[in-house]
C-alpha positions in Angstrom: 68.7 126.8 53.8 65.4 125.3 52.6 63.2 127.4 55.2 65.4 130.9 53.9 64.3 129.1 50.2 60.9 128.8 51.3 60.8 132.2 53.0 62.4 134.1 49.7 59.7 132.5 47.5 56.8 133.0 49.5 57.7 136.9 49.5 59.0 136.9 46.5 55.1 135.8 45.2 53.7 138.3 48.0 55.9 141.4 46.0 54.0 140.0 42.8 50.7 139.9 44.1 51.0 143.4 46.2 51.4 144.8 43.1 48.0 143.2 41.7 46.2 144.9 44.8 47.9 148.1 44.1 46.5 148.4 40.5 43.3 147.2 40.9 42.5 148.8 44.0 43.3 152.9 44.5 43.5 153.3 47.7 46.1 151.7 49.5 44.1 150.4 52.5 43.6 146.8 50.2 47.4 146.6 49.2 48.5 147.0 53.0 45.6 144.8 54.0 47.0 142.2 51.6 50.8 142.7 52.5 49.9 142.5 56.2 48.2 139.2 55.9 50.6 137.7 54.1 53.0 138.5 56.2 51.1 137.5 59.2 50.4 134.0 57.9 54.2 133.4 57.0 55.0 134.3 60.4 52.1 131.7 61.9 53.7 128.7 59.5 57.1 129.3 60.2 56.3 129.6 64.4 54.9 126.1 64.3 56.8 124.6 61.7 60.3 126.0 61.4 60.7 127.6 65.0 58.9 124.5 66.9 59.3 120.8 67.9 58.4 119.0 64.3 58.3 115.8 66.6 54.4 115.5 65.8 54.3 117.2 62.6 50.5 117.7 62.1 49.3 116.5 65.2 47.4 119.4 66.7 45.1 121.6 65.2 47.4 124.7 65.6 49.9 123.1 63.1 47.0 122.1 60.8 45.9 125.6 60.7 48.9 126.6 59.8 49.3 124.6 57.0 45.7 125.0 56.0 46.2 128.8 55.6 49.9 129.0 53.7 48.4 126.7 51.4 44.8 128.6 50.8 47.5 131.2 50.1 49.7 130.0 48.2 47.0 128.9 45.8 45.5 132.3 45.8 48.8 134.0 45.2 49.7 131.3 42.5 46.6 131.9 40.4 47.4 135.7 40.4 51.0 135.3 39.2 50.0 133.0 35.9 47.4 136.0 35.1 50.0 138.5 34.9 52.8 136.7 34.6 51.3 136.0 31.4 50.4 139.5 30.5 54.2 140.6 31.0 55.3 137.9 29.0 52.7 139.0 26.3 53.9 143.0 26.8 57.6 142.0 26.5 57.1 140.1 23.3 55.1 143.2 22.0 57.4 145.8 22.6 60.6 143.2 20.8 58.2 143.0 18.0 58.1 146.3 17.6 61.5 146.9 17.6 62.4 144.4 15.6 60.0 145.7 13.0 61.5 149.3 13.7 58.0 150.4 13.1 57.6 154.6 12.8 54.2 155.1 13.7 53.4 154.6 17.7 52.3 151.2 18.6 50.0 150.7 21.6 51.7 147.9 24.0 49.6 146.8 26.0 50.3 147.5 30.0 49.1 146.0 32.6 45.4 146.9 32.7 43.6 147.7 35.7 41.1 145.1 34.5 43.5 142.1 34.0 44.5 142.6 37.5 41.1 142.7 38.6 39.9 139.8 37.2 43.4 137.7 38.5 42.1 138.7 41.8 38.5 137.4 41.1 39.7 134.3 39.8 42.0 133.3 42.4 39.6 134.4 45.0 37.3 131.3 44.1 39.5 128.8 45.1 41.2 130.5 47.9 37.4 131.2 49.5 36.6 127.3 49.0 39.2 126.4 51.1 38.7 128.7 53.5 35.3 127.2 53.8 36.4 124.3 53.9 38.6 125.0 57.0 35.9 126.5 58.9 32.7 124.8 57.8 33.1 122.0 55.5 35.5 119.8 57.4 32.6 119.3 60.0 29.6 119.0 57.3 28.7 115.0 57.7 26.8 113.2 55.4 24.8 109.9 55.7 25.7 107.7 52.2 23.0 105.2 52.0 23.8 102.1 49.9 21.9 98.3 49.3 23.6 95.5 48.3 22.5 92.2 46.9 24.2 88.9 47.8 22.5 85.7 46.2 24.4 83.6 49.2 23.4 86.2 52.3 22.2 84.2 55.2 18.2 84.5 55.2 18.3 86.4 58.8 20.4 88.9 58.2 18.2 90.2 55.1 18.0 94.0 55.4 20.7 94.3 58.1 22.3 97.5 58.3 25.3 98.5 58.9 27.2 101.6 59.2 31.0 102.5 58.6 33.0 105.3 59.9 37.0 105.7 59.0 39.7 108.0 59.9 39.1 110.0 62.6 42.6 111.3 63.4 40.9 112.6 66.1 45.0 114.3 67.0 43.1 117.2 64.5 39.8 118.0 66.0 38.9 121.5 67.4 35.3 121.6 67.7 34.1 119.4 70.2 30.0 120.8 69.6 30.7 119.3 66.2 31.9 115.9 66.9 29.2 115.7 68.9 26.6 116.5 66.2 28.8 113.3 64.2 28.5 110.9 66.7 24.8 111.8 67.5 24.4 111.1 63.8 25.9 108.6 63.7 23.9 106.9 66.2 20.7 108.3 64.6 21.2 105.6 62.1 19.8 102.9 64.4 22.2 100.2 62.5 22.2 96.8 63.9 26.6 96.9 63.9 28.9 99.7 63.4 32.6 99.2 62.1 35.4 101.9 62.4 38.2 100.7 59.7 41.2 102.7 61.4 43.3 105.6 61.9 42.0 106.7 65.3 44.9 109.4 66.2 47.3 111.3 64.0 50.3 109.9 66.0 49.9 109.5 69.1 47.3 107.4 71.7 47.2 110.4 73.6 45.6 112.6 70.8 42.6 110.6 71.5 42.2 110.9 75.2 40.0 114.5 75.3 37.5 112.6 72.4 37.1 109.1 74.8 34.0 110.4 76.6 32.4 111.6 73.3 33.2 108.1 71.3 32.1 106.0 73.9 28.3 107.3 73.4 28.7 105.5 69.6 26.1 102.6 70.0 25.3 99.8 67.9 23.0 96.6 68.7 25.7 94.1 67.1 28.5 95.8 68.7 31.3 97.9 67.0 34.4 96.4 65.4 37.4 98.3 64.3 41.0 97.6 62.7 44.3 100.0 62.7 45.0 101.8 60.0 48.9 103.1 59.1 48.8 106.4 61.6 47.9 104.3 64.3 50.8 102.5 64.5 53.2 105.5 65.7 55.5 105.7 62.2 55.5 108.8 62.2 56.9 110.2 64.9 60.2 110.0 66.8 60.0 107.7 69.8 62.5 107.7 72.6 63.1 103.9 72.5 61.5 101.0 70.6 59.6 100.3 74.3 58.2 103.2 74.3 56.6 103.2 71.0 55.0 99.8 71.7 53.3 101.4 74.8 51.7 103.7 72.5 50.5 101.2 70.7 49.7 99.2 73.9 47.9 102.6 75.0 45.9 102.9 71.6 44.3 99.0 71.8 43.6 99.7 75.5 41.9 103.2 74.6 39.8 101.1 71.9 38.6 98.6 74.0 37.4 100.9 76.9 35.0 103.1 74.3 33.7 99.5 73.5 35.5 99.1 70.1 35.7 95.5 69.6 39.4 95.7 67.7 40.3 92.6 65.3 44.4 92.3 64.8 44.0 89.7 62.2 41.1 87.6 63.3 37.7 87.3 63.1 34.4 87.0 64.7 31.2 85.6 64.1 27.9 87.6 64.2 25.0 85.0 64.5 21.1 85.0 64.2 18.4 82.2 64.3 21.6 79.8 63.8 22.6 81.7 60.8 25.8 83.5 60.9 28.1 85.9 59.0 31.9 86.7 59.9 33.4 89.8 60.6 37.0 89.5 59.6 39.8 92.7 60.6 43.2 92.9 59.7 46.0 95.1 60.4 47.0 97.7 58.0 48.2 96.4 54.8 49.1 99.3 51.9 50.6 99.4 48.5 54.3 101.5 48.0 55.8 102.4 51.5 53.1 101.7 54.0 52.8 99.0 56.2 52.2 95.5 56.1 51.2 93.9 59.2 48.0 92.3 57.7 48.1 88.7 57.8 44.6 88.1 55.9 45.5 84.4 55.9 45.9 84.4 59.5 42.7 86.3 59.6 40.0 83.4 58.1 42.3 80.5 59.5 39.4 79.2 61.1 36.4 80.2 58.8 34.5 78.1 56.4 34.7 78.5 52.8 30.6 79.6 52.5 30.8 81.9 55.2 29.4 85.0 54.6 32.3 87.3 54.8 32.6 90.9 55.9 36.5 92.2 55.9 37.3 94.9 57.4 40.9 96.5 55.5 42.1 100.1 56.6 44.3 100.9 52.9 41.7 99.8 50.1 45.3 98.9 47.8 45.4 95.7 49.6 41.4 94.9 47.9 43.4 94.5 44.1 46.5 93.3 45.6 45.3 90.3 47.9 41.9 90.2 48.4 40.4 89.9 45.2 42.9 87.3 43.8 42.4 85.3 47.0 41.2 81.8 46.9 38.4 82.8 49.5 35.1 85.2 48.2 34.7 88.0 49.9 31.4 89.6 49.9 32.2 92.9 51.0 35.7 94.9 51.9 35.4 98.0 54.3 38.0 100.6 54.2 39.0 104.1 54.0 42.6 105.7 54.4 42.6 108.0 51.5 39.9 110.9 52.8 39.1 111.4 49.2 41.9 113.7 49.3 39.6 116.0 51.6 39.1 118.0 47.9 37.5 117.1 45.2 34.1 117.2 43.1 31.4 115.4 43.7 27.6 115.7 41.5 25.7 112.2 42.4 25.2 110.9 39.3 27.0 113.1 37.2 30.5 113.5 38.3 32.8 112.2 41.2 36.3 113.7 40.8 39.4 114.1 42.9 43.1 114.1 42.5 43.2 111.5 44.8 42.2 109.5 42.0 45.4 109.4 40.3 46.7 107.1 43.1 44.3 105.1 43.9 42.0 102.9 42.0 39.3 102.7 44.4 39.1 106.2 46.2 35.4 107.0 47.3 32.2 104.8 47.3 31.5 101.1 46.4 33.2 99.3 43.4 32.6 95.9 42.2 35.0 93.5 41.2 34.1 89.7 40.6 30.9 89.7 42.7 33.0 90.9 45.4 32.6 94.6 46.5 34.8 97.4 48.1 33.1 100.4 49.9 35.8 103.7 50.4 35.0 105.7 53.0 35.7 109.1 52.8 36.9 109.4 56.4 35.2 111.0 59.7 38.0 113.6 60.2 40.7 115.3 58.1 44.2 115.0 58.2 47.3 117.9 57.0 44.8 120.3 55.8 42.2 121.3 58.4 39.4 121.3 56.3 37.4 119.7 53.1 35.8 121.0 50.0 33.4 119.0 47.7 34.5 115.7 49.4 32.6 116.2 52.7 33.1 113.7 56.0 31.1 110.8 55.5 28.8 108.1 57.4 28.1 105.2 55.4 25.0 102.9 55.6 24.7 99.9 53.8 21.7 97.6 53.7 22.5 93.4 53.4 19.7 91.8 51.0 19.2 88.3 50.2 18.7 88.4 45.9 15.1 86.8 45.6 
């Protein structure tokens, strides 16, 4: 019933918005054109969503597609409805008026002019083309965010050390293999002394990374590269067999990790020293606010460290920063995280604006925050997730400079 729901809306906004092609344009080449397509990217959803194994959900890129494009179009076809929806509203309120008046003369009601379907089309082309770029263009357009931070208690040695972050690769949803090349070459470029991956490597499944090991294993860094699990990692969301066969994915995933030369922390921590100076590099397992999981044990984690350590946290879900971190009896320098993509849509002006739905459920979204000394950087994730693409909130590689205050 809900897909014969879904089916019966989706044409039933299609009938609306044929009509808005038919009046604006006179020939009927655009109005079939637009019919055709619609009808062609109903029949693409419902072939991987309603007529297919939902057992992965969005874990291909064919299913990501798929959603990427009803959506574009549903947006498109929504802004054209309020337009005229609104004008029809507006004529039938006109024409009771005027009955109700029983006026003699001839009134004008106003119909639905050729221009107010024109401009409903204009206007709902704008979004609808920004997300089509995003799909085929901005979901691969890296940037390098460059940030310094100032610690009063930074170990003398590692003044000016660099680091770089990377964060959600879901790697289940990559297409362009040229592309993630370009990112990891980039990423490199940065010459950072450590790199740190803060979780979310597949979409569901280990195997979603396998095709991508070759290309990941180039990722270098002179310090090493650390990483945590974020909450897809973990194989929620999916139907397993059997509980054992779940924690062999899981298995599978660590082992995948460790032979591109990720360094994974489950709760622990490791030291990074220089000239007998030394910072700590502590990972936990995903920890999230509302229904996600819990498995980090940030006590566990620093069991063994020293109070003035120098500490480095690495934290997949940037919710657990407010809820555990900051209150905790420890100081932590600096949380890395990343889980919420930015929403992969959004608005961003450096120094004028930074906007984004995403916003609305979660404090910390996108960039660094300070709370108590103790600062929180969001990345906006390496790949994309549900819908295959990004506009305004583009895939990020962060770089952040240690400096000892003078």
């Amino acid at each position: 019933m809900r897909w014969l729901f879904f089916v019966l809306f989706y044409l039933g906004f299609a009938w609306y918005c044929y009509y808005a092609f038919k009046t604006t344009f006179r020939s009927p080449l655009f109005s079939g054109f637009y019919i055709i397509s619609a009808i062609l990217v109903l029949a693409f959803f419902l072939f991987h969503f309603a007529f297919s194994s939902t057992e992965l959900r969005v874990s291909n890129p064919y299913k990501s597609y798929a959603m990427g494009l009803v959506g574009s179009w549903f947006l498109f076809s929504l802004a054209v409805v309020i337009f005229l929806l609104f004008e029809d509203v507006f004529r039938f309120m006109w024409a009771g008026i005027v009955k109700l008046f029983h006026w003699e003369r001839p009134v004008v009601v106003p119909s639905r002019r050729r221009f107010i379907s024109a401009l409903a089309l204009g206007i709902a082309a704008l979004p609808f083309g920004a997300l089509l770029y995003g799909m085929f263009r901005g979901k691969y357009r890296y940037k390098v965010l460059e940030y310094e931070l100032t610690f009063e208690d930074l170990p003398e040695a590692f003044d000016g050390y660099k680091i770089s972050q990377i964060s959600d690769i879901h790697s289940g949803s990559f297409d362009n293999p040229d592309k993630i090349a370009y990112g990891i070459d980039l990423i490199n470029q940065q010459q950072s002394d450590v790199l740190f991956f803060t979780g979310d490597l597949v979409n569901n499944t280990a195997s979603e990374m396998e095709p991508w090991m070759s290309s990941f294993s180039k990722l270098k860094a002179k310090d090493g590269i650390f990483s945590v699990l974020g909450n897809h990692d973990y194989g929620d969301y999916v139907s397993w067999p059997s509980p054992e066969a779940k924690e062999a994915n899981l298995n599978r995933l660590k082992e995948i990790q460790q032979e591109m030369g990720f360094e994974l922390l489950l709760n622990e921590h490791k030291y990074i020293e220089r000239n007998g100076e030394k910072i700590a590099i502590i990972g936990v397992e995903n920890w999230g606010k509302g229904g996600f999981k819990k498995a980090g044990d940030l006590n566990k984690a620093i069991a063994e460290i020293q109070e003035n350590d120098f500490k480095i946290l690495l934290s997949h879900d940037p919710s657990h920063w407010e809820a555990e971190v900051i209150p905790h009896a420890q100081h932590f320098h600096l949380t890395l995280s990343g889980h919420t993509h930015g929403m992969q849509f959004g608005i961003e002006i450096p120094g004028w604006i930074k906007w984004s739905p995403v916003k609305w459920r979660y404090k910390q979204w996108a960039g660094i925050y300070e709370e108590f000394g103790q600062y929180i950087n969001v990345n906006r994730g390496f790949g994309f997730l549900g819908y295959p693409g990004r506009v305004g909130i583009w895939p990020e590689i962060t770089v952040i400079t240690l400096k000892k205050a003078v």
